[in-house]
C-alpha positions, 0 to 999 in steps of 0.5 A: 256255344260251338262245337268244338275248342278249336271254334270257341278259340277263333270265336273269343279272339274275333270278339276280343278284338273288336275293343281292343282285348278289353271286354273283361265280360268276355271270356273262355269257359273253363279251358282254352288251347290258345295261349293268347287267350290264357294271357290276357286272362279271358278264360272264365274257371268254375270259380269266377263270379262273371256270371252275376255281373250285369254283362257277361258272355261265356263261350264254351262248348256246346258239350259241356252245357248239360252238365258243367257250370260256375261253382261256389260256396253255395253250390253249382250254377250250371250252365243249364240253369242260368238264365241266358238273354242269348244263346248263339250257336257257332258253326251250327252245321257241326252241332249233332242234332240231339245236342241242339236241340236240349238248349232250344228246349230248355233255355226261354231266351233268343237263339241265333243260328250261326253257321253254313249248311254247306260246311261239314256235318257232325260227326255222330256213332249212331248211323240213324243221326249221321249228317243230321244237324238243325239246317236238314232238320228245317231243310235249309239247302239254298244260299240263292233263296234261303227258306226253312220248313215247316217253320219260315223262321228269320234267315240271314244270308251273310254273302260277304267273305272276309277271309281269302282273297278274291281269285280264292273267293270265287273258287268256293263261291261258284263251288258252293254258293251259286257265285253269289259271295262278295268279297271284302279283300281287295286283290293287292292285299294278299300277303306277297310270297316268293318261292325260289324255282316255284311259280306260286298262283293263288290256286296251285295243282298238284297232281300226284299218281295212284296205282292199285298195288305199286309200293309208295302209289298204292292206297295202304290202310292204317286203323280203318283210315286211309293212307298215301305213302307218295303224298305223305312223302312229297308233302314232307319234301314241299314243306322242307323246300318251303322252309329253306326257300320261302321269302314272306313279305312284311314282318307277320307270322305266315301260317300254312294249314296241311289239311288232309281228309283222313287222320291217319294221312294227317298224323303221319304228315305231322310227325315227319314234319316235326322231326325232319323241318326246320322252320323260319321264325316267321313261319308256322306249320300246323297239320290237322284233319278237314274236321279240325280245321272248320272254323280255322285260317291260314295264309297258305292252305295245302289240302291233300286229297288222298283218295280211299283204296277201293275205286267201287261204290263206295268211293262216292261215299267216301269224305273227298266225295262230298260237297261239304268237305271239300268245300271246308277245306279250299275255304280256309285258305287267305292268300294261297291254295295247294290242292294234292289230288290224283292225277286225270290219268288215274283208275280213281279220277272218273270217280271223284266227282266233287274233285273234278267240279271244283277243277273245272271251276278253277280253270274258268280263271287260268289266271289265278291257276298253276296246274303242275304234276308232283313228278314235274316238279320233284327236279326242283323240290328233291333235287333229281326226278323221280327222286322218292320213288327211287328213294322210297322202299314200302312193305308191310310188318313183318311178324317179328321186326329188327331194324338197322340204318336204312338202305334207302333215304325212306323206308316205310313198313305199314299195315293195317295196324301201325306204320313205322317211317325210317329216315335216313338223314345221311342220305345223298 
């Protein structure tokens, strides 16, 4: 059981590959989004009979247990009421704490927690639930020694990393795990990249300025979320330059994860992305929230920390502000992390305190860092400087709108209601 489809997709292909995509056992429940897994035939439909087999392991979505379930001619075998030696629970620090605790009730089997109480909480309605999941309810808060209350269950401290490269490894390591994580990948096994005018390290900064009302550096809000229009922008001229620029050792596919903390930031990126990047055969783009993102990998990892509007008390509340996220975000990289954040200089830079940690920690491996500023760089990715300011007209919605060819290579009209992004593909 996991929390999201996302999840049970990494989950089932992990599992399949250790025999060979053969364990017939194995499967999907009901529906998958990954196209692997739908052709070689590991999703289990409410009709299959899987679980009247002597094995059988069904992965699904901890959301569907309460009320889906196998159904045949005979009537419905919900998930509920089947009889499960095991049930193993996957990213368990997502898993909203009333949703956890029914199978703990109801099911006599062994149960095994699986997750990490330093990645990202549920994400509940209920303000007295918010951040609740099974590790605060047993107060599990130590790697370095690792205890539960009231209860001393079994803990298991997995501290072997099998994802990212070192020089990444003892990024979120010391960040979050008192530097006790090994790593199972050697140096030389990261995937070579070369990138014609960059200097790519395994740790890159970019730092990008916020100003409280200019145009395109002003924090804008779209539907309650947070918007950076010069990010927005810069990351669309970073991927474009990738695409045309990137030269990948060896034959595999190279995926590179945009992971911003707010949807709205994420859509946007994605939709000028789409319309605008032409990508090699041997690359793929993928664009999501942190939240969407746990439980997921990618060679190359861009986190883009846009920061909230207000630089008050409730900055430190907000999601660049905890522990959890960012440290999500920077674990999901194999080879390469792009970290976007606000530059020192900025009005809100005192403010993001997690940001500022994870920094410092980068820079005890100069190494392993490439610190740059996005304005440095803009010669290089849009050809002259200062390039997207100048190109760049940000203003709101007017009441009644009629648009013409753009007079500038962007033209960006957002409030906070909707945002509509004119690209000039004529532009020079």
């Amino acid at each position: 059981l996991a929390p999201t489809n996302k999840a049970c997709d990494v989950l089932c292909k992990k599992i399949l590959e250790t025999d060979g995509n053969s364990l017939e056992w194995v499967g999907r429940f009901v529906a998958t989004s990954d196209e692997e897994i739908e052709e070689i035939g590991a999703v289990f439909d409410r009709l299959s009979t899987i679980y009247q087999k002597d094995k059988c392991c069904v992965i699904s979505t901890i959301a569907r247990l309460p009320f889906d379930g196998f159904k045949n001619d005979l009537g419905t075998n919900e998930l509920k009421n089947l009889e499960w030696d095991y049930v193993i629970f996957d990213e368990a620090s997502m898993i909203p704490l009333a949703q956890i605790v029914y199978p703990l009730y109801k099911f006599n089997s062994n149960f095994i927690i699986s997750g990490d109480p330093f990645q990202i909480e549920p994400i509940v309605s209920e303000p007295l639930w918010e951040d609740e999941n099974i590790y605060k309810m047993v107060n599990l808060n130590s790697f370095k020694s690792p205890k539960t209350e009231p209860h001393d269950y079994n803990v298991c401290p997995l501290d072997t990393q099998y994802r990212s490269i070192p020089a990444l490894g003892r990024l979120f390591s010391e960040y979050s795990y008192d530097g006790l994580l090994k790593h199972h990948r050697e140096s030389d096994s990261q995937v070579k990249v070369k990138i014609d005018g960059l200097t790519l390290k395994p740790i890159n900064y970019y730092f990008f300025d916020v100003n409280k009302y200019e145009g395109c550096f002003a924090v804008k809000k779209l539907s309650t979320s947070n918007v950076h229009v010069y990010s927005v922008i810069y990351i669309l001229e970073y991927c474009n330059y990738l695409a045309k620029h990137i030269e990948i050792e060896g034959d595999s596919i190279f995926k590179i994860g945009i992971i911003c903390p707010y949807t709205a930031q994420a859509q946007l990126i994605e939709n000028l992305i789409n319309q605008v990047v032409v990508l090699p055969l041997n690359i793929e783009i993928h664009v999501g929230t942190i939240h969407c993102f746990q439980g997921d990998q990618c060679n190359m990892i861009i986190t883009v920390f846009n920061p909230p509007k207000k630089a008050d008390d409730t900055t430190f509340k907000s999601l660049i502000n905890k522990k959890n996220i960012i440290n999500v975000a920077v674990s999901r990289a194999e080879d390469y992390l792009c970290v976007f954040m606000p530059h020192p200089d900025t009005y809100i830079f005192n403010q993001l305190h997690e940001l500022k940690a994870l920094t410092y920690i980068a820079n005890l491996s100069p190494d392993d860092v490439s610190m740059n500023t996005c304005n440095d760089l803009e010669p290089v990715i849009c050809g002259e400087n200062n390039y997207i300011v100048n190109n760049t007209f940000v203003t709101s919605h007017q009441l009644a709108n009629v648009y013409t060819k753009p007079d500038f290579h962007y033209e960006v009209r957002i409030d906070e209601k909707a945002a509509d992004i004119q690209i000039n593909k004529d532009w020079t």
